[in-house]
C-alpha positions in Angstrom: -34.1 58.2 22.1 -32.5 60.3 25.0 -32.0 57.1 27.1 -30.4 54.8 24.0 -28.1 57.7 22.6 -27.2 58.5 26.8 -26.3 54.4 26.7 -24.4 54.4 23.5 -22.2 57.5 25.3 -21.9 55.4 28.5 -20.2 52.5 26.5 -18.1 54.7 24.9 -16.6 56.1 28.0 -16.1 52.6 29.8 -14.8 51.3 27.0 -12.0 54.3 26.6 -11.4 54.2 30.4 -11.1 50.4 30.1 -8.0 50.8 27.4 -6.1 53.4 29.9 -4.6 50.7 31.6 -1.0 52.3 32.5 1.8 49.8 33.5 5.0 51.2 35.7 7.7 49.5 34.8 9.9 50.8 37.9 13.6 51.5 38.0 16.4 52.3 40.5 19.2 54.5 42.0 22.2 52.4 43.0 25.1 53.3 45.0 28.3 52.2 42.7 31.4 53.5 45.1 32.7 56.4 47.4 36.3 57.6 47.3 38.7 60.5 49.3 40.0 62.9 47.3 40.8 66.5 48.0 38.1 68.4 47.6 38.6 71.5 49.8 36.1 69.8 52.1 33.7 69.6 49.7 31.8 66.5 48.5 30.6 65.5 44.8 27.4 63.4 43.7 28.5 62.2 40.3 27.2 58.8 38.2 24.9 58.0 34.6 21.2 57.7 33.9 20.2 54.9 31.9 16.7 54.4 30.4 15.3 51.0 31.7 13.3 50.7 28.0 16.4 50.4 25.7 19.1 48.3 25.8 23.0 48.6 24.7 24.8 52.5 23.4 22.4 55.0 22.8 22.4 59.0 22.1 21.3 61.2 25.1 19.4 64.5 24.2 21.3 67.3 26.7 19.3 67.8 29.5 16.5 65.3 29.6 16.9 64.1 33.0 16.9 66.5 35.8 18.9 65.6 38.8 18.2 67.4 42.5 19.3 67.4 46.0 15.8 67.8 48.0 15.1 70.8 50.0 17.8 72.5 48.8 18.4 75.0 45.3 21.2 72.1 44.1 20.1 70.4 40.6 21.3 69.6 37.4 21.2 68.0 34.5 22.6 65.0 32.1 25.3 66.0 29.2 24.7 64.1 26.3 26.4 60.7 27.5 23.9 60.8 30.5 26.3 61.8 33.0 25.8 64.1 35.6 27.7 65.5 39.0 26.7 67.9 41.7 29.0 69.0 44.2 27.8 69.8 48.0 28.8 70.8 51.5 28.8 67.2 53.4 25.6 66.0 55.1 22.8 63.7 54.3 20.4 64.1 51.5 17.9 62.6 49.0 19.0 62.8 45.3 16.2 62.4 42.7 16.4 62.0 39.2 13.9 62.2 36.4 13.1 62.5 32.7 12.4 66.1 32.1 9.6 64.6 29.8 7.8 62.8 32.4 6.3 64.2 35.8 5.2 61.2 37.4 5.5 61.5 40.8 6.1 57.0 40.5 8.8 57.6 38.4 10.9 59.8 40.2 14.3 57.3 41.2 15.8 58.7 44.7 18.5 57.7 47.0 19.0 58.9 50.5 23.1 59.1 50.9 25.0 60.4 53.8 28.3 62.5 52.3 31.5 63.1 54.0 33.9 65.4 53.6 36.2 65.2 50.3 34.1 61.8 49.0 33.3 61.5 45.6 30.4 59.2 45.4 29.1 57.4 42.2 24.9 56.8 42.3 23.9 55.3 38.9 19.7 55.8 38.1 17.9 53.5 36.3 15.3 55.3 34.6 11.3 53.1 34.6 8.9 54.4 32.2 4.9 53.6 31.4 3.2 51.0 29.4 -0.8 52.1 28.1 
């Protein structure tokens, strides 16, 4: 009886396993433009997060997507039309965004960008998200 009911609990388990099939759908950072301004030598990281999942207007919830610089104490987050900006000394860096909800490491959207002095520059992320 030991062996049948340790069967019957084996095919359980492969059976649940079998069903966690996750699916990335993967989404993007695009660079949209850079422009001078005066900035007091400054630079600004500004742009929108759209969700890859929906299509068309939708409501953003206030900060559900977190927005950093890496290796550095920069971040923040969307207002409730998913925009964001961050402003920075000049210098190279790695923006990342993600959904505050979600801490996949695959669905963290990044963009390595080199910032000069008094540039605003527009990156857009395209937010992926999981099919199970």
């Amino acid at each position: 009886m030991k062996k049948f009911s340790f069967i019957i609990i084996f095919m359980i388990l492969i059976v649940n396993v079998s069903c966690l099939k996750r699916q990335f759908i993967e989404g993007r950072a695009e660079l949209i433009s850079t422009t001078d301004t005066i900035l007091n030598d400054s630079s600004l990281i500004y742009g929108h997060i759209y969700r890859l999942n929906l299509e068309g207007d939708y409501h953003y919830w206030e900060n559900e997507f977190e927005i950093w610089l890496e290796n550095t104490y920069l971040r923040t987050t969307n207002d409730t039309n998913g925009y964001y900006s961050i402003k920075t000394k000049p210098g190279t860096y790695t923006i990342k965004c993600q959904s505050a909800s979600n801490t996949r490491e695959r669905l963290i959207e990044e963009m390595k960008v080199e910032l000069n002095k008094n540039t605003k520059t527009q990156i857009d992320f395209y937010i992926g998200y999981t099919i199970e």
